[in-house]
N, C-alpha and C positions, 0 to 999 in steps of 0.2 A: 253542320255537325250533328251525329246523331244524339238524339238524347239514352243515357244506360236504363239499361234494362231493370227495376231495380226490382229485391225477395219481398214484392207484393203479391206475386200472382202463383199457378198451380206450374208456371214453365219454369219459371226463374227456383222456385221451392225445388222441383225437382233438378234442377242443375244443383243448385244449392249441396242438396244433398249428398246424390253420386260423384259430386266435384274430386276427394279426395282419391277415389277408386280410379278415377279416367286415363288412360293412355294420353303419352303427350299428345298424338293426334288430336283425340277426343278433346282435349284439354286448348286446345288452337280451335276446334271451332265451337267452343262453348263459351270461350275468350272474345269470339268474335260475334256469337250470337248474345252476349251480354255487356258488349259495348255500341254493337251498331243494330240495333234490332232493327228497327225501320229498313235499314239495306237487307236484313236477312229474310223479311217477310216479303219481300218484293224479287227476290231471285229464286232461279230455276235450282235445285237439288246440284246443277255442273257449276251455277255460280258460286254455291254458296262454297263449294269445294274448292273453288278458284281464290276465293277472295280469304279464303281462313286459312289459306297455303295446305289446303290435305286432297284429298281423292273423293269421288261420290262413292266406294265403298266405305271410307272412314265414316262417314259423313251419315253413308245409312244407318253403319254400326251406333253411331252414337243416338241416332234418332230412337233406334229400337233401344238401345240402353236408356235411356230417359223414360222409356214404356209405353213410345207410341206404337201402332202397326205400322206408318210409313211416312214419307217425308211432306206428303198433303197433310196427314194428323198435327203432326209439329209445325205445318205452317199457319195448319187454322189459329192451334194453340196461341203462337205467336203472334197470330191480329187479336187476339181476344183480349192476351195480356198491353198490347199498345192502345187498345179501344181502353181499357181502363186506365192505364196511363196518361195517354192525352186528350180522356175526353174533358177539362178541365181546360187546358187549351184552344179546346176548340168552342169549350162552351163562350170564352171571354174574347175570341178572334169574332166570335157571332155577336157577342154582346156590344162590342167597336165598332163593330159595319154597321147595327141601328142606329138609326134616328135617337137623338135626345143629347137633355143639357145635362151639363156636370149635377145641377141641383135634383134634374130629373132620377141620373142613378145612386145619388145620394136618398133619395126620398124612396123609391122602388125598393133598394138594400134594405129598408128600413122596415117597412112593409113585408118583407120576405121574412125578415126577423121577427114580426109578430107573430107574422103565420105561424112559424116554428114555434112560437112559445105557446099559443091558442091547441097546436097539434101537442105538443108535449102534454097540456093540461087535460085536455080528452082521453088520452092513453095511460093517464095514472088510472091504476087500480085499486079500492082500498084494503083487498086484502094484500098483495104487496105489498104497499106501504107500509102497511102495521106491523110485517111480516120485516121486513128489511128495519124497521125501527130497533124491534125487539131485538132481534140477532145483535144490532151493530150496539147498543145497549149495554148488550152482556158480554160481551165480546172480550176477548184479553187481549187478542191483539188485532188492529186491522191494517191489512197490507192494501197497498194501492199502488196498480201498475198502469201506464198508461203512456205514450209517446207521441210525435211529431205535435199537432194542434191540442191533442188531449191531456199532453204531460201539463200544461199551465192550468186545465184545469184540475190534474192531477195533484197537484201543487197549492191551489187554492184551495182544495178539501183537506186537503192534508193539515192546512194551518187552522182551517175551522174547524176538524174535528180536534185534533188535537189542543185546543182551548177549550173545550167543552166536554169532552168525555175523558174520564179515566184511564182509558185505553191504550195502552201503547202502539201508537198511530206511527206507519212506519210506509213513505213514499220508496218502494223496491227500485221502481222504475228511472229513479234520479239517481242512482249511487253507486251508475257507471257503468251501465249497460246491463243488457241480460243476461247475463254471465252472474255477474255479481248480483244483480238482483235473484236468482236461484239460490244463490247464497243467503239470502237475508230472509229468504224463505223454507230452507231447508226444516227449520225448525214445527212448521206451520201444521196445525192439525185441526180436526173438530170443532175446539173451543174459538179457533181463529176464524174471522172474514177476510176475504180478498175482493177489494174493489176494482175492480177492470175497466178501464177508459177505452173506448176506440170507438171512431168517426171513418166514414168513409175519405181517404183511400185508406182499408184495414192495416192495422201495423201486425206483422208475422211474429214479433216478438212480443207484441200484447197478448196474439192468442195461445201462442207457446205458453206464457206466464201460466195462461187461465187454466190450458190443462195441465199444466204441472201444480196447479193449485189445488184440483178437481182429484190427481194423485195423492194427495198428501190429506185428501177427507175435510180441505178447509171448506167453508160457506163460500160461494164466489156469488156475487152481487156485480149485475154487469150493467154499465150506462154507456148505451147505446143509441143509435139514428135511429132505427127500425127491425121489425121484426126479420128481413133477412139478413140482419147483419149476422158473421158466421161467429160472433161470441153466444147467440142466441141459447145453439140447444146446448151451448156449455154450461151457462148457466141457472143457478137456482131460485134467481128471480133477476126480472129483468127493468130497471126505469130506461125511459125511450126519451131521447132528446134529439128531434129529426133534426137534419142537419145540410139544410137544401141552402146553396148560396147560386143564384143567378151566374155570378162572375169567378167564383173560385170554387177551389176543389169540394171546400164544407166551411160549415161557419159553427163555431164553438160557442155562441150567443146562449142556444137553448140549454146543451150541455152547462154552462155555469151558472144558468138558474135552478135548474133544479139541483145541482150540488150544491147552491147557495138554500134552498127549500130544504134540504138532506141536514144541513148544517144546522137553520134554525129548528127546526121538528127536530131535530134532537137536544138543541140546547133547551129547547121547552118541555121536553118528555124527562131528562133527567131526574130523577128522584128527590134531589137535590140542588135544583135548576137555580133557584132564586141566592142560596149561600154561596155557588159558583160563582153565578154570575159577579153578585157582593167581592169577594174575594180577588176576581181579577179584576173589577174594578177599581179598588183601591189599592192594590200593584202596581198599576198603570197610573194613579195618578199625576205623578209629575211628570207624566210625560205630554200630557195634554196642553195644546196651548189656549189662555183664555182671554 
């Protein structure tokens, strides 16, 4: 069975898009080129026409409505977006056929997770840092959007900052999609930060978020794997948490340190860091067990 095609990539966005507009034709083999990609990227321009029940004129029509020049342009497109889709698959079908013991890719994994933290630590800058302190500091409110592997750590920032700063710390991204998270942002201006999460494979409605953040004149603060990730030139500053796993898609290891480093540098920069702290302390007291 094929696996769907899913609005990761530059083919699926543009169907995305013209979807609403499409002739039923068009609308059958966009239906078919977003459930069976792998069969669509592997047939002739007569097949693909065969198998989506339309014509090789519908078929061109559509290719040029999506704003390729011809049915080669849309098939490259289409291995470009499966090559980012299942190179993850393939990387862990490769990692199965090597040689080694369970302890061996338990220990390798491990290793790889340094790396990422050692690479993370090299790529801070101290004027970002200072820079991203300050802002998040003063801040009145900060939003924080972020999905699939990134919403939990979207999630764990949210609960540390929101113990430690003032701020009305507000996760968009949990409260129901993005839809509703545009809603929770509506208000968003100047005075506000947007924190934006995304790991490879990029989420379309993270970077949606970011420029609709970037609309509205708020600070966006993006934590990301590397400098091509394409939150990059959205944002006004960037913390990097690479995000290489041998055997899956990405590993959110690095990314939760440095939101956990984001969380204490700011619990310590507070103005008022030490009566904070005091005060939920003794809030919590009975809750501790001794």
């Amino acid at each position: 069975m094929s696996r769907a095609l899913k609005p990761t990539t530059d083919l699926a966005n543009r169907i995305a898009r013209i979807y609403p507009s499409l002739s039923e034709g068009h609308r059958k083999a966009a239906d078919f080129v977003l459930q069976s990609p792998l069969d669509s990227a592997t047939v002739t321009i007569e097949g693909l026409a065969e198998k989506s029940g339309t014509s090789t004129a519908t078929v061109t029509r559509f290719v040029r409505a999506l704003g390729y020049r011809n049915y080669g342009d849309f098939r490259a497109a289409l291995s470009t977006a499966l090559k980012v889709a299942l190179a993850p698959v393939e990387g862990l079908a490769d990692a199965r056929a090597a040689a080694g013991s369970v302890f061996a890719t338990m220990a390798t994994t491990l290793k790889g997770e340094a790396a990422n933290l050692d690479e993370a630590i090299a790529t801070l800058e101290e004027e970002t840092v200072n820079r991203a302190i300050g802002l998040l500091l003063k801040a009145r409110r900060i939003f924080i959007v972020g999905s699939g592997a990134s919403h939990h750590v979207g999630a764990f920032l949210e609960d540390g900052l929101a113990l430690y700063l003032d701020a009305d710390v507000v996760f968009a991204s949990s409260r129901g999609g993005p839809e509703r998270a545009v809603r929770h942002m509506l208000s968003a201006g100047p005075e506000d930060v947007v924190i934006a999460i995304s790991l490879p494979r990029y989420s379309r409605a993270t970077l949606e978020l970011a420029r609709f953040a970037k609309k509205r004149d708020a600070v966006l603060i993006a934590l990301t794997d590397g400098p091509s990730s394409p939150l990059v030139p959205l944002a006004d500053m960037t913390l990097f948490a690479p995000a290489r796993n041998s055997f899956l898609p990405n590993s959110p290891t690095a990314a939760f340190a440095v939101a956990d480093a984001l969380i204490t540098t700011l619990a310590r920069e507070r103005p008022d860091a030490v009566e904070a702290l005091k005060g939920l302390s003794e809030s919590l007291l009975w809750t501790f067990h001794y």
